[in-house]
N, C-alpha and C positions, 0 to 999 in steps of 0.2 A: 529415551522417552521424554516426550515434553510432559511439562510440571502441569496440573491439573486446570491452572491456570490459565495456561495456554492451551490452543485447540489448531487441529489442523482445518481451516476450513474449504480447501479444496484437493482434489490429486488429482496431479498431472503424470499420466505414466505411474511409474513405484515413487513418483515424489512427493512427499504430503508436503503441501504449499500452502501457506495463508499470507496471501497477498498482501502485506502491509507494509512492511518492513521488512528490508532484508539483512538475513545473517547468515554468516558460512561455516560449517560445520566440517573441518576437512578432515577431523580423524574420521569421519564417515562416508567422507566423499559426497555427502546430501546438500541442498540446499535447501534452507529452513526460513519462514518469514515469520515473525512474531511480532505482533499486534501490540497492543494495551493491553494490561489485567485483564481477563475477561470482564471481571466486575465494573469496570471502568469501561470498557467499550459498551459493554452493554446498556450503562447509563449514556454513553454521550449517544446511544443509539436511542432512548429515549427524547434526548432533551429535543432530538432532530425528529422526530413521530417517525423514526425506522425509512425517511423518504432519504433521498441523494440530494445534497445541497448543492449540488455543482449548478451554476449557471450560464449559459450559453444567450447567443441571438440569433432573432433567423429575420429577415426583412419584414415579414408576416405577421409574427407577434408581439419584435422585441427583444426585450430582453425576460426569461423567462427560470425559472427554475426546473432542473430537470423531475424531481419527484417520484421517481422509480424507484421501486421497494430498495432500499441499501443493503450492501452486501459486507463491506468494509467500513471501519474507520481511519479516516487518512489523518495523519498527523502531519497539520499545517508546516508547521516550523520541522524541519524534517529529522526523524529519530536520530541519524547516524550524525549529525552535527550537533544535534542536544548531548547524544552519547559520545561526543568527541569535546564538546564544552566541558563534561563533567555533571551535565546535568541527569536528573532524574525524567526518563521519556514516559512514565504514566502520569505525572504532573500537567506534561503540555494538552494543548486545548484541541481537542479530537471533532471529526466532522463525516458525518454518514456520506458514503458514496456510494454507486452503485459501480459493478465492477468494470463496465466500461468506460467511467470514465474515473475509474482509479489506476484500471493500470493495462483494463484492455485494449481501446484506442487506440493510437498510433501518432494521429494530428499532436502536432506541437502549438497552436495557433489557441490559446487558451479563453474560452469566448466563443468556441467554437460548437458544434453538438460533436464532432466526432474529434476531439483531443482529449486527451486525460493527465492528469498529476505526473504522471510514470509511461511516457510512451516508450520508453525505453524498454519495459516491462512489456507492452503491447508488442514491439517488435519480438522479446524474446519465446512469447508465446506461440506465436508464428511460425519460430524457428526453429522449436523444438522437437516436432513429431518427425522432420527433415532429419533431426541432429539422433536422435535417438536410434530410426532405421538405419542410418549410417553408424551410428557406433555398433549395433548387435550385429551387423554385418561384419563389421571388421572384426569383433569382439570372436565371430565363429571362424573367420580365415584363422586367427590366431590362436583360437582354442582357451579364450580367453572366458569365466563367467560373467565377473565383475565389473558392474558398469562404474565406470568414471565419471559422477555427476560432476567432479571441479571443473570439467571441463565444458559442462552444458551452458546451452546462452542465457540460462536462469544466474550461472556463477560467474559470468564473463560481466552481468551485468552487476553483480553483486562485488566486482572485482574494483570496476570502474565507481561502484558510490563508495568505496571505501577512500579509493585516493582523492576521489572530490572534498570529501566531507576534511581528509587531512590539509588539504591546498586551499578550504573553506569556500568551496564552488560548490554552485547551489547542485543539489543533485534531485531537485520536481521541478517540472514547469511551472513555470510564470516569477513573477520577482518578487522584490518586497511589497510592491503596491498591493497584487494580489493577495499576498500574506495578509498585509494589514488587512485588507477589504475582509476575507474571511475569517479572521483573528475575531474582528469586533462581530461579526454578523455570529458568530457562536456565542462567543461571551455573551454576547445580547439574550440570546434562544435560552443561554445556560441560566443567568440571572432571572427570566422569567419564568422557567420552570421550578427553580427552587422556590420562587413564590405560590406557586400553585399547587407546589407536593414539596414542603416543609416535611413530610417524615419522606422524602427518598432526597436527603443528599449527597451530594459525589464523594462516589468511595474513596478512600484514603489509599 
């Protein structure tokens, strides 16, 4: 059971998924993503007025904000390298996105309107409904109940940010520039809201 704390915010199949982070659960064979405290997302979902920070350009208007209600908070500097630093990941500085372009996209060209943080995540969304009708198939040749999520392309990706974050290869799109650019552009957002709502500071 996840800690009250935490929430599943989507299911895929029998998978409770909350696209943020990934973590692997293998005495369960599940694959589990777990976010910020809630209390913490839920304020960096305020600091951002619940829109998607990501920004893209298109010839037409620019450069633009996307602004569609947000669904996740993506954690800039990426958990499983914080969590492989030693660091504490409800600390780092969180940014409302919407879920295409957190992790449903696919584009890697960041800037783009159809890239996101995690295409890698995009691809394995894709791949899933594929992987699953091929496992319960095989699952009834063999008389088998139990499905094997370690082996879903939710866990293959979850496999793949574990050995990045060990080799300290970045495991989101874009670089440090990106970082920096949305590093400050929150901390900015965060610093002004606390001036405007002095009794909601960020939770501990």
């Amino acid at each position: 059971m996840l800690s009250p704390e935490y929430y599943p915010q989507d299911i895929i199949g029998d998978i409770p998924l909350h696209p943020e982070t990934i973590g692997d659960f293998p005495e369960q064979g599940v694959l589990y993503e777990f976010s910020f405290k809630r209390s913490i997302r839920d304020w960096w979902m305020r600091v951002g007025d619940e829109q998607c920070q990501y920004e893209f350009y298109t010839e037409r208007r620019g450069w633009q904000q996307c602004n569609k209600p947000a669904r996740d908070v993506h954690h800039i500097i990426p958990e499983s390298q914080l969590e492989y630093d030693g660091l504490d990941t409800n600390h780092a500085v969180g940014m409302p996105l919407c879920q295409d372009h957190h992790t449903r996209n696919t584009g890697e060209d960041l800037g783009s309107y159809d890239s996101s943080f995690h295409p890698d995540m995009g691809n394995a969304f894709g791949l899933y409904k594929s992987w699953k009708q091929m496992t319960l198939h095989m699952n009834e040749i063999l008389g088998k109940k139990a499905v094997d999520y370690s082996t879903s392309p939710f866990a293959d990706v979850a496999k793949g940010h574990r050995v990045k974050a060990t080799r300290g290869e970045r495991i989101v799109n874009g670089d440090f520039r990106t970082d920096e650019y949305y590093l400050e552009k929150m901390i900015s957002k965060a610093v002004k809201y606390i001036k405007l709502h002095p009794d909601d500071p960020k939770p501990k």
